[in-house]
MIVOTOR-597384 format. One record per residue (C-alpha): residue number from 1; residue in one letter; x, y, z. Coordinates in Angstrom, 1 decimal. Layout:
MIVOTOR-597384
<r nr="NUM" rest="A" east="X" north="Y" up="Z"/>
...
END
This chain:
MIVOTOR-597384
<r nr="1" rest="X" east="37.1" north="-39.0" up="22.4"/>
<r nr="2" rest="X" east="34.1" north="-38.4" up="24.8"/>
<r nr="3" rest="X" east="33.8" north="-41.2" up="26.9"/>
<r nr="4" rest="X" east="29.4" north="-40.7" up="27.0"/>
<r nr="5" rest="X" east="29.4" north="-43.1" up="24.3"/>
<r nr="6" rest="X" east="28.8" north="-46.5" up="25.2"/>
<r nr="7" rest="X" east="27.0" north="-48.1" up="21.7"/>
<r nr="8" rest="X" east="28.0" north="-48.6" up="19.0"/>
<r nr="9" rest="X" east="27.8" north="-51.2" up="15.9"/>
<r nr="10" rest="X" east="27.9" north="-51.7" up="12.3"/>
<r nr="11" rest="X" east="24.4" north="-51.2" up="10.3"/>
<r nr="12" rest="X" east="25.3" north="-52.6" up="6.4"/>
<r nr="13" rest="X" east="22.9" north="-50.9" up="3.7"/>
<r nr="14" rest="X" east="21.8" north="-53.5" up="1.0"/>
<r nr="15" rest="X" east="20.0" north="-53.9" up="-1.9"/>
<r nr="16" rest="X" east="19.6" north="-54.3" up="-5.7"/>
<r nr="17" rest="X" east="21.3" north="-51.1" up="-7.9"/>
<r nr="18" rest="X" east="20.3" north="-47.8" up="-7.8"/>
<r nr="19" rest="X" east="17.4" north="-47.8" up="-5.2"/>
<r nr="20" rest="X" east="19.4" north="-45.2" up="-3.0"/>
<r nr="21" rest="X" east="21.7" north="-46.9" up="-1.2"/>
<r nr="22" rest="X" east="25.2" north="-44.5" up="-1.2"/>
<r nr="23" rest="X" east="22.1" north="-40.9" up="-0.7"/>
<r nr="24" rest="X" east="21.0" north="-42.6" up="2.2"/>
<r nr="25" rest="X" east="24.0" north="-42.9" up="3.6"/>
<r nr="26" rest="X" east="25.0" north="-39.5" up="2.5"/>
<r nr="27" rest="X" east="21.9" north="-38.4" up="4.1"/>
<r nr="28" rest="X" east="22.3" north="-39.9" up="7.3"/>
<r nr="29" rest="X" east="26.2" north="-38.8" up="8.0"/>
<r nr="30" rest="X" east="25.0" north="-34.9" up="6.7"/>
<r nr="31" rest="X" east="28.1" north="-35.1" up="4.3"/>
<r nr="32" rest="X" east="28.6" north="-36.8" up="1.5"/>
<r nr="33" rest="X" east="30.7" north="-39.6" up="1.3"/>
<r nr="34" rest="X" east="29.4" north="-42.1" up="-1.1"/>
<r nr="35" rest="X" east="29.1" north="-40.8" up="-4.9"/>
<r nr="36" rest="X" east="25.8" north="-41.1" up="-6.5"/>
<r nr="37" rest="X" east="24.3" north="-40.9" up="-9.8"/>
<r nr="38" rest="X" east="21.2" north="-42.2" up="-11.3"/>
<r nr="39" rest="X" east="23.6" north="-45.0" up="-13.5"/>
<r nr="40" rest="X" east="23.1" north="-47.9" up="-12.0"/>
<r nr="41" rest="X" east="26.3" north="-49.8" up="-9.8"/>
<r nr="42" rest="X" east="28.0" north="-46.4" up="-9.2"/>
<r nr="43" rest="X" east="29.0" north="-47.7" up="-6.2"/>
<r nr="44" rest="X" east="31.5" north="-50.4" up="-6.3"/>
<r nr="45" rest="X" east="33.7" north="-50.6" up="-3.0"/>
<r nr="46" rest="X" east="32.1" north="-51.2" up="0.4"/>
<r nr="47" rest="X" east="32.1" north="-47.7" up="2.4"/>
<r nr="48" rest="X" east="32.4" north="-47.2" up="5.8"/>
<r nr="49" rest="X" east="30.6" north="-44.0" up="6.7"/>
<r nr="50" rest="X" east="30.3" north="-43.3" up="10.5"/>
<r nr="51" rest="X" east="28.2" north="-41.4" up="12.9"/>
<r nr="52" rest="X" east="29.5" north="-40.2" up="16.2"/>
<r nr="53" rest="X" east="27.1" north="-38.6" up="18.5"/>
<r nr="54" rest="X" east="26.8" north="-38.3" up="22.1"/>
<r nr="55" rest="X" east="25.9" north="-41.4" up="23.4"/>
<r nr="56" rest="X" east="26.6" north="-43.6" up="20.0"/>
<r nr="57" rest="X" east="28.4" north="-44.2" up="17.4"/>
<r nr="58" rest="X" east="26.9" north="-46.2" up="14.1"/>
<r nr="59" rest="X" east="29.0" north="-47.5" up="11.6"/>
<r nr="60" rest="X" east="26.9" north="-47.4" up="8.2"/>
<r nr="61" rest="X" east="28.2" north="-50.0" up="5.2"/>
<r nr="62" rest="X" east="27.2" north="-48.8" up="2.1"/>
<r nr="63" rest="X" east="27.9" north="-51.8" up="-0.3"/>
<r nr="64" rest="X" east="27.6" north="-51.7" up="-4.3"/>
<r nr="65" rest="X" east="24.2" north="-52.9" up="-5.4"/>
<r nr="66" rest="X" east="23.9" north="-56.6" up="-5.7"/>
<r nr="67" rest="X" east="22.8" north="-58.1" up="-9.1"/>
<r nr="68" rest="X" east="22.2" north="-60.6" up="-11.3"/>
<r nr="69" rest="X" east="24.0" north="-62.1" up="-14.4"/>
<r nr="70" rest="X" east="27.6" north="-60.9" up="-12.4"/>
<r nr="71" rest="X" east="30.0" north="-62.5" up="-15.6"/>
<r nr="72" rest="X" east="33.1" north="-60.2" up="-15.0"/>
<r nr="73" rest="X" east="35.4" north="-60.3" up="-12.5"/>
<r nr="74" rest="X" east="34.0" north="-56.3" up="-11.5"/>
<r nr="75" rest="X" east="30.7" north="-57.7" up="-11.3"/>
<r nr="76" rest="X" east="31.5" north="-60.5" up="-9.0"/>
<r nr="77" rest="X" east="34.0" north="-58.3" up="-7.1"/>
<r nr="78" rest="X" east="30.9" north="-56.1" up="-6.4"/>
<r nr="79" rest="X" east="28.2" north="-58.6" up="-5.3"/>
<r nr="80" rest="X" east="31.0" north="-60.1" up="-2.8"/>
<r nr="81" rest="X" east="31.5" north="-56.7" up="-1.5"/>
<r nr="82" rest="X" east="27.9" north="-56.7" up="-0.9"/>
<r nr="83" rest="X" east="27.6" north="-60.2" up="0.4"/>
<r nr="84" rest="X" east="30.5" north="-61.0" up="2.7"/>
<r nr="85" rest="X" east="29.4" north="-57.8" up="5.4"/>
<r nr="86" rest="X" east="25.9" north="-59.6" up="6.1"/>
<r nr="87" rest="X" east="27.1" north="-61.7" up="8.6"/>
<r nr="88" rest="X" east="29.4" north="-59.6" up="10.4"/>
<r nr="89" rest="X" east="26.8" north="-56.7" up="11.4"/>
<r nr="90" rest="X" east="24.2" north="-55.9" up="13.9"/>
<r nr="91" rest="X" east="21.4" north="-55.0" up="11.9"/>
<r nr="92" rest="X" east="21.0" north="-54.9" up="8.0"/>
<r nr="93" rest="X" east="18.6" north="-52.1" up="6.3"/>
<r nr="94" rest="X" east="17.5" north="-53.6" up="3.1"/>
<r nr="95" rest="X" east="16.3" north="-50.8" up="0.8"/>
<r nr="96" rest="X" east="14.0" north="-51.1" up="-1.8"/>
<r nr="97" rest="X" east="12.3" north="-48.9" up="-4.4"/>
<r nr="98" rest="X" east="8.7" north="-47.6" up="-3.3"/>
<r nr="99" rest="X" east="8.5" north="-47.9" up="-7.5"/>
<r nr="100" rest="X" east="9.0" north="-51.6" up="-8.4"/>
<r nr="101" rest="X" east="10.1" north="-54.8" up="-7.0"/>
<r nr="102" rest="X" east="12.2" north="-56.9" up="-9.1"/>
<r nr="103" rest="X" east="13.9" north="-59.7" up="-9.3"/>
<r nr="104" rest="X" east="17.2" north="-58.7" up="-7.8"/>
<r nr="105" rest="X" east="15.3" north="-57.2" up="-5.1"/>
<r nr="106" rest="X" east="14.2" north="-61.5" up="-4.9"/>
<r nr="107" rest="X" east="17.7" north="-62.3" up="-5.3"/>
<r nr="108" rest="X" east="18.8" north="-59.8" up="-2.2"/>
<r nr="109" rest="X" east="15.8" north="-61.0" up="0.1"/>
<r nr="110" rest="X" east="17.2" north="-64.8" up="-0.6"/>
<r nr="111" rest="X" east="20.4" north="-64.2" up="0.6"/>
<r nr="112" rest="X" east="19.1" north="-61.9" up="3.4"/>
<r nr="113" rest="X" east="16.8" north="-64.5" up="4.9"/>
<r nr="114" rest="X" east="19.9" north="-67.2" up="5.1"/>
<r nr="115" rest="X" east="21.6" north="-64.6" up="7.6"/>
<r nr="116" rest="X" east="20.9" north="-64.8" up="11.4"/>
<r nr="117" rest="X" east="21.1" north="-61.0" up="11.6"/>
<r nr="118" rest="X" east="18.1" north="-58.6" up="12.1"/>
<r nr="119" rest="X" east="16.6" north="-56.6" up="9.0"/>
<r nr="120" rest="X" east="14.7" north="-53.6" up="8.3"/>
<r nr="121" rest="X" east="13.3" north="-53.3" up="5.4"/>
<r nr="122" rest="X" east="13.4" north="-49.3" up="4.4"/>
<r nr="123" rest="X" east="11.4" north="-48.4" up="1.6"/>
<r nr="124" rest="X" east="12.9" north="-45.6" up="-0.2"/>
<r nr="125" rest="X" east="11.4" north="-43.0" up="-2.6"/>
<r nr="126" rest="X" east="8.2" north="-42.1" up="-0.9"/>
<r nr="127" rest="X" east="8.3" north="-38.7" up="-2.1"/>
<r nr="128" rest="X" east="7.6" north="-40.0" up="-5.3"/>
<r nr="129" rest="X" east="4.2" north="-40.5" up="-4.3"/>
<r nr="130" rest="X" east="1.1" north="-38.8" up="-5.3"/>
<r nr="131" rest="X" east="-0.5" north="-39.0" up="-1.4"/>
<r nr="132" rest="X" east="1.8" north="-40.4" up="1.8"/>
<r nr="133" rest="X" east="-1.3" north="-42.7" up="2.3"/>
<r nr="134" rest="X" east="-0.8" north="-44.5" up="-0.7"/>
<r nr="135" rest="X" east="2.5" north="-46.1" up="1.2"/>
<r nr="136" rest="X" east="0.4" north="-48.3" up="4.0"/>
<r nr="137" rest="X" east="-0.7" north="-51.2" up="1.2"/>
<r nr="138" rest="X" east="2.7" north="-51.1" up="0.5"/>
<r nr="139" rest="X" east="4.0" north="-51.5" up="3.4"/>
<r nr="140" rest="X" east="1.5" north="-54.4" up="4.1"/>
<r nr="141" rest="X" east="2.3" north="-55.9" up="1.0"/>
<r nr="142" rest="X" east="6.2" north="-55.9" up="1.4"/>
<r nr="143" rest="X" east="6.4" north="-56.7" up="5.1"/>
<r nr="144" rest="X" east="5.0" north="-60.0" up="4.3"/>
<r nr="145" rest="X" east="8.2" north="-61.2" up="2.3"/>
<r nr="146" rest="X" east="9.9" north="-62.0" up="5.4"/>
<r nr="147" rest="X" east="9.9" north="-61.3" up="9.0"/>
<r nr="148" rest="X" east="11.6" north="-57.8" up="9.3"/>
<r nr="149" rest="X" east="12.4" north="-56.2" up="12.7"/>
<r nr="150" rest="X" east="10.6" north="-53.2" up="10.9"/>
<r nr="151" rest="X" east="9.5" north="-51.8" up="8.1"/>
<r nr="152" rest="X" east="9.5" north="-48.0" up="7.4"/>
<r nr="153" rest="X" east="9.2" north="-45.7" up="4.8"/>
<r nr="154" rest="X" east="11.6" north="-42.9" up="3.8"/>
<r nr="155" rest="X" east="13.0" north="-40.7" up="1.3"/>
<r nr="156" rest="X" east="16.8" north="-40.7" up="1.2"/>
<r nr="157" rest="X" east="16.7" north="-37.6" up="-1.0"/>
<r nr="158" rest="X" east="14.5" north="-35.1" up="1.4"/>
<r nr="159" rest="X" east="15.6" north="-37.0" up="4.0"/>
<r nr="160" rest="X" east="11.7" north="-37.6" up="5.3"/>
<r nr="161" rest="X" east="11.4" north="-39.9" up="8.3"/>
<r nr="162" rest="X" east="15.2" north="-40.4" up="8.9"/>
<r nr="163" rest="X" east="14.9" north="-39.7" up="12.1"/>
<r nr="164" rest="X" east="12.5" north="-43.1" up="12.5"/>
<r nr="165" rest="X" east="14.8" north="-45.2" up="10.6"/>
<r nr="166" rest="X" east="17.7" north="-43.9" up="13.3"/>
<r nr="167" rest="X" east="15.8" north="-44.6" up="16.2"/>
<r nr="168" rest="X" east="15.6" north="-48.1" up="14.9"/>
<r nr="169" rest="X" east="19.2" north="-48.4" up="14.4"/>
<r nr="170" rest="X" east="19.9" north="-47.5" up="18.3"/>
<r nr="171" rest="X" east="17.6" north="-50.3" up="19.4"/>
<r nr="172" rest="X" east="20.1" north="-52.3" up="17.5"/>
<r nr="173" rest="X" east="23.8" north="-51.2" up="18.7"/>
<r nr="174" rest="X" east="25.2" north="-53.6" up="21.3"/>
<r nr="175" rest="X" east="27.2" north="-51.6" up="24.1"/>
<r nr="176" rest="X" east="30.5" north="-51.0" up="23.0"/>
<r nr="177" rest="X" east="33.1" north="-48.4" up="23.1"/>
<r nr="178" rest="X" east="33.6" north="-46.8" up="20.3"/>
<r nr="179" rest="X" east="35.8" north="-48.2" up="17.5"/>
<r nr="180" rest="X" east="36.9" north="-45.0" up="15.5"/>
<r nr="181" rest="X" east="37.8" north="-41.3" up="16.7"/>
<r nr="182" rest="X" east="34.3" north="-39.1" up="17.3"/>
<r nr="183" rest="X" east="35.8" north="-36.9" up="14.5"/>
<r nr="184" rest="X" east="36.4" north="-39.6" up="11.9"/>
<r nr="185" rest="X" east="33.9" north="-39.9" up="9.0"/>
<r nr="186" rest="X" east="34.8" north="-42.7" up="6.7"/>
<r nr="187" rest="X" east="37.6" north="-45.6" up="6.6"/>
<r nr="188" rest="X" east="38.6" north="-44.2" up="2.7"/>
<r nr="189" rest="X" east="41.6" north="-42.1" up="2.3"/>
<r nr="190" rest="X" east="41.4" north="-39.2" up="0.5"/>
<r nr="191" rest="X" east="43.1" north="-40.8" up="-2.4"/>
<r nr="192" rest="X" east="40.6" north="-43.0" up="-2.7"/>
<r nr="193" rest="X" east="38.0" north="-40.2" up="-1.8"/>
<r nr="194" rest="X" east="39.7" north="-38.0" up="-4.9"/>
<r nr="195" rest="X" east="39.2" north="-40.4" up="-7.6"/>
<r nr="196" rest="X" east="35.6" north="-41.8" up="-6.6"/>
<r nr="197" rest="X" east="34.8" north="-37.4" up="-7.0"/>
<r nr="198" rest="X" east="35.9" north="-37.9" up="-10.9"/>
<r nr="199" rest="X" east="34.0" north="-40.7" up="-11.6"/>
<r nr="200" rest="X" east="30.9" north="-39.7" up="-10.3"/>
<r nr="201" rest="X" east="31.7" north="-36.4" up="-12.1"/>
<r nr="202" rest="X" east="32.0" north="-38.8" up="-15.8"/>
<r nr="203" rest="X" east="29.0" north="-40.6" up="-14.5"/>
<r nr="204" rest="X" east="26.7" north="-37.8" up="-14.8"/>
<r nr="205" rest="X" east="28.4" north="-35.6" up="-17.0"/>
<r nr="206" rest="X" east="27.7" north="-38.9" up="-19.7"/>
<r nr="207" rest="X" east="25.5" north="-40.4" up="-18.5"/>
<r nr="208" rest="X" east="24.4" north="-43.1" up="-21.0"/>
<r nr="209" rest="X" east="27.6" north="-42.9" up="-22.9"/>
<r nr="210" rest="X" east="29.2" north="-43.8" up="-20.1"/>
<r nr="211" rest="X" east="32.2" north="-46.9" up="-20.9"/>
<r nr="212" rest="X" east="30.4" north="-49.4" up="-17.9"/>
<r nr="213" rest="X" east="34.3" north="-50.2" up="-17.6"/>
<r nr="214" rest="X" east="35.6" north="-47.0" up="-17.0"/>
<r nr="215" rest="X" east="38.0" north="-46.7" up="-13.7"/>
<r nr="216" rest="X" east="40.1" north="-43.5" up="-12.3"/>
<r nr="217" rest="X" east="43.8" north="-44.1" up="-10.4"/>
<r nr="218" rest="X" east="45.0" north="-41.6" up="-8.7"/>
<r nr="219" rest="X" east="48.5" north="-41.3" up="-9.4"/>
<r nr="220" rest="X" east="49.7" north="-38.0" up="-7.1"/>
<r nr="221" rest="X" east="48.2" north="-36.7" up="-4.5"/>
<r nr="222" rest="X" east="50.9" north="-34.0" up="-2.9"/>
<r nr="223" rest="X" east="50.4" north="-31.0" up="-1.3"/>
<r nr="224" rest="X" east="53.0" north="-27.9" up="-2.7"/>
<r nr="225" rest="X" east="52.5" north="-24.7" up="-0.2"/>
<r nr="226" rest="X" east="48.8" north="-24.4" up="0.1"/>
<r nr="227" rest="X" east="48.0" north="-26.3" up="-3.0"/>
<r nr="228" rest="X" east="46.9" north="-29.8" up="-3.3"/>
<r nr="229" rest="X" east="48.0" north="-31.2" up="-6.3"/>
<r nr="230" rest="X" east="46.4" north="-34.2" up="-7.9"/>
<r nr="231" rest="X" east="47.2" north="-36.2" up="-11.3"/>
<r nr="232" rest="X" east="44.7" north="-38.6" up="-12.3"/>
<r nr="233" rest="X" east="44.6" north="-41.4" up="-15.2"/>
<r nr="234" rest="X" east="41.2" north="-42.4" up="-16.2"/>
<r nr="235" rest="X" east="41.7" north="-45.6" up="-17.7"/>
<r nr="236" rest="X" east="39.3" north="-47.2" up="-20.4"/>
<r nr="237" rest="X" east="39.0" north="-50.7" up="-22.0"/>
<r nr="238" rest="X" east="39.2" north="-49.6" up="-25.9"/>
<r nr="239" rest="X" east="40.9" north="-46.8" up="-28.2"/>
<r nr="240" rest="X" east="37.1" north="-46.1" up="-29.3"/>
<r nr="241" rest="X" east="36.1" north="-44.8" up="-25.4"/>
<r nr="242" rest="X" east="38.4" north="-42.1" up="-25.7"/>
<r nr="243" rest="X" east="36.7" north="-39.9" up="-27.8"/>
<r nr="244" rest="X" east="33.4" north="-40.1" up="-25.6"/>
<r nr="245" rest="X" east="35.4" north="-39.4" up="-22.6"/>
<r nr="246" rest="X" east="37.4" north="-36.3" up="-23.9"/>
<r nr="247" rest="X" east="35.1" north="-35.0" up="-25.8"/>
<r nr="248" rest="X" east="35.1" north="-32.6" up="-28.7"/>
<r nr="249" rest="X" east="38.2" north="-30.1" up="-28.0"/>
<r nr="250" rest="X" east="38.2" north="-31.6" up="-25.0"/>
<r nr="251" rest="X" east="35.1" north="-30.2" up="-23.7"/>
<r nr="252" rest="X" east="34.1" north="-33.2" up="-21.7"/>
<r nr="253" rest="X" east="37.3" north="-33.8" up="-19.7"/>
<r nr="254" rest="X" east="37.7" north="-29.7" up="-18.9"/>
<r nr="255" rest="X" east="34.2" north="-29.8" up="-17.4"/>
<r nr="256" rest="X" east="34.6" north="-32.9" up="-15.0"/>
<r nr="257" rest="X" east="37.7" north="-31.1" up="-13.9"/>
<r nr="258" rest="X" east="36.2" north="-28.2" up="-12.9"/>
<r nr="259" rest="X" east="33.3" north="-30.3" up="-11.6"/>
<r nr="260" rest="X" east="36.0" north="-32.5" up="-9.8"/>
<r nr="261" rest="X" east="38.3" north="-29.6" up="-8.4"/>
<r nr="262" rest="X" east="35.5" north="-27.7" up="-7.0"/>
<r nr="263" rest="X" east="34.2" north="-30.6" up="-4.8"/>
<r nr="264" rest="X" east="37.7" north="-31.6" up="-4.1"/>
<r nr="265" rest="X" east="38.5" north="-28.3" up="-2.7"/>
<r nr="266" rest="X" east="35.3" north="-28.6" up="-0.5"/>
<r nr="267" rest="X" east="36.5" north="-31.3" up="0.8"/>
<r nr="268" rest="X" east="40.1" north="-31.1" up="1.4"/>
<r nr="269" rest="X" east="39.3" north="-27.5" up="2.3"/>
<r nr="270" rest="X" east="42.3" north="-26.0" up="0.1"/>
<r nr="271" rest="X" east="42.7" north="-24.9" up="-3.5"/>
<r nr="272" rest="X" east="43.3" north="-27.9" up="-5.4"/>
<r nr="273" rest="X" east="45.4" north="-28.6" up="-8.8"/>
<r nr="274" rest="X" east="44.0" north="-31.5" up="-11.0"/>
<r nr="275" rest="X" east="45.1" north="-33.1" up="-13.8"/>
<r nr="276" rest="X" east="43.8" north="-35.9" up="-15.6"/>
<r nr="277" rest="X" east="44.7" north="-38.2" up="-18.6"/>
<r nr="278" rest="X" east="42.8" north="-41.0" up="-20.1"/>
<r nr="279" rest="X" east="44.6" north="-44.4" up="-21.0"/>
<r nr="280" rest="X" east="43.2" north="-47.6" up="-22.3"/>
<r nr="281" rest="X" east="44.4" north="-50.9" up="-20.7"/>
<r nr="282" rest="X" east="42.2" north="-53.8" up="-22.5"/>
<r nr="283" rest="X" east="40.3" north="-56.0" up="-20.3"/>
<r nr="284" rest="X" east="40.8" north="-54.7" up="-17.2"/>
<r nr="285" rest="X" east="37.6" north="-55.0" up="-15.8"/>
<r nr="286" rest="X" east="37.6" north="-58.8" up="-16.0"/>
<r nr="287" rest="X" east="40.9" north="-59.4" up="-14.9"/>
<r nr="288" rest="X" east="41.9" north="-59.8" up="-11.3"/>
<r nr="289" rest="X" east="45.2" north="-58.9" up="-11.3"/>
<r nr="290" rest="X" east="44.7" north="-55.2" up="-12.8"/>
<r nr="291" rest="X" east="42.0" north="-54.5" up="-10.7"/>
<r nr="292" rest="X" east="43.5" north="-55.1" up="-7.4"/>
<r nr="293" rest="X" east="46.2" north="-52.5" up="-9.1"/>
<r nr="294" rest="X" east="43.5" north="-50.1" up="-9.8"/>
<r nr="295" rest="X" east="42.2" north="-50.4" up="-6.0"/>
<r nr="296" rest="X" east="39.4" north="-53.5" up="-6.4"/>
<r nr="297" rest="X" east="41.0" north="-55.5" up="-3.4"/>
<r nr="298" rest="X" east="40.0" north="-54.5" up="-0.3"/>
<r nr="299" rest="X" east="37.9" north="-57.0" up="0.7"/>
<r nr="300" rest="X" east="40.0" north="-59.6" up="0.8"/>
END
């Protein structure tokens, strides 16, 4: 570990579903990390992804979008992932959707504005614009909802005006040593890293047919010689999901698993093996117990 660095904090990435969150993060660590997909609440654990450089080291929290109407035990397990890091970071970026403002965007600004931490607001999406200028009334208009540190415009996807938001971040990390090796990315094991590659591979290979309750355990991860092999169980809340999920012949499960085992491979940098079966275990989604045994429990 270099011992230049002598910053370093945590940054937590809020706000509603599906305005950018995980690609922002992705964006910002160069490697992807978080799994995205244009479903909303793909992201349902908190993420540490972090940034070593020279002189600093930034620990971003991606955290699953917070929403309304949270009935099931998932959907409260996610807004609590969201809401329990506010208070124990040094700066929160609240993103938003250049598009619309809504009323989980409200909800998120309420809780925000009960935390004594500092916020910047980033306003995602701008390359969705027709002209750049068309983002200063917005900007006006938004900055007005509360009293940000700043307020600046970006686009996760391009990665336009990253560099700003960073700069921002590095007014905000409190001297420190650093907290994690320079070479260390994420807190997630590769188990965990394995699994969230399926589903986002089921996410987007469905898309609107997607079961909402649709999990992926990872029961072996070994490596044999110079292959990795992995067996995963995608589990489902009814009989009827199967069908969806596998496909006719079994087209849909053979092309997430080729999906899967190329970006697996990638990332473990060896040839992988993958297998995958898909079981249904009723009501899992809104009950505690089977989801801390499917992985929903580290946030205590």
């Amino acid at each position: 570990m270099t011992n230049k660095i002598n910053n370093c904090g945590f940054v937590a990435i809020v706000g509603r579903p599906n305005v950018g969150k995980s690609t922002l993060m992705n964006k910002l660590l160069g490697q992807k990390i978080s799994i995205t997909s244009r479903k909303p609440q793909t992201t349902r654990h908190r993420i540490l992804g972090i940034k070593s450089t020279d002189i600093e080291q930034v620990v971003y929290v991606d955290t699953p979008g917070m929403h309304l109407g949270a009935k099931t035990a998932m959907n409260k397990y996610m807004n609590r992932a969201a809401s329990t890091v506010l208070s124990d970071v040094d700066l929160i970026a609240f993103v938003v959707d250049i598009n619309k403002w809504t009323n989980e965007d409200e909800n998120v600004l309420t809780k925000l504005k009960r935390e004594n931490v500092p916020v910047v607001l980033v306003i995602n999406k701008i390359d969705m614009l027709h002209r750049t200028e068309e983002v200063l009334p917005m900007i006006a208009d938004l900055g007005k909802k509360m009293d940000f540190t700043d307020v600046i415009p970006v686009s996760a996807k391009r990665g336009s005006n990253l560099d700003g938001f960073e700069k921002i971040v590095s007014q905000y990390m409190p001297e420190s040593a650093p907290l994690f090796p320079e070479e260390q990315i994420t807190d997630k094991s590769e188990r965990f890293m394995a699994s969230e590659i399926i589903r986002e591979k089921l996410m987007r290979r469905l898309q609107q047919e997607l079961p909402y309750s649709l999990t992926v355990e990872i029961e072996q991860f070994k490596a044999k010689k110079d292959i990795l092999h992995i067996n995963a169980l995608i589990w489902l809340e009814r009989d009827s999901q199967k069908k969806i999920v596998i496909g006719k012949s079994g087209i849909v499960l053979k092309d997430v698993g080729k999906a899967a085992r190329i970006d697996m491979e990638q990332l473990f940098e060896q040839k992988v093996h993958l297998e995958m079966w898909v079981k249904v275990k009723e009501g899992w989604s809104d009950s505690e117990s089977l989801m801390k045994r499917f992985g929903y429990d580290d946030i205590g």
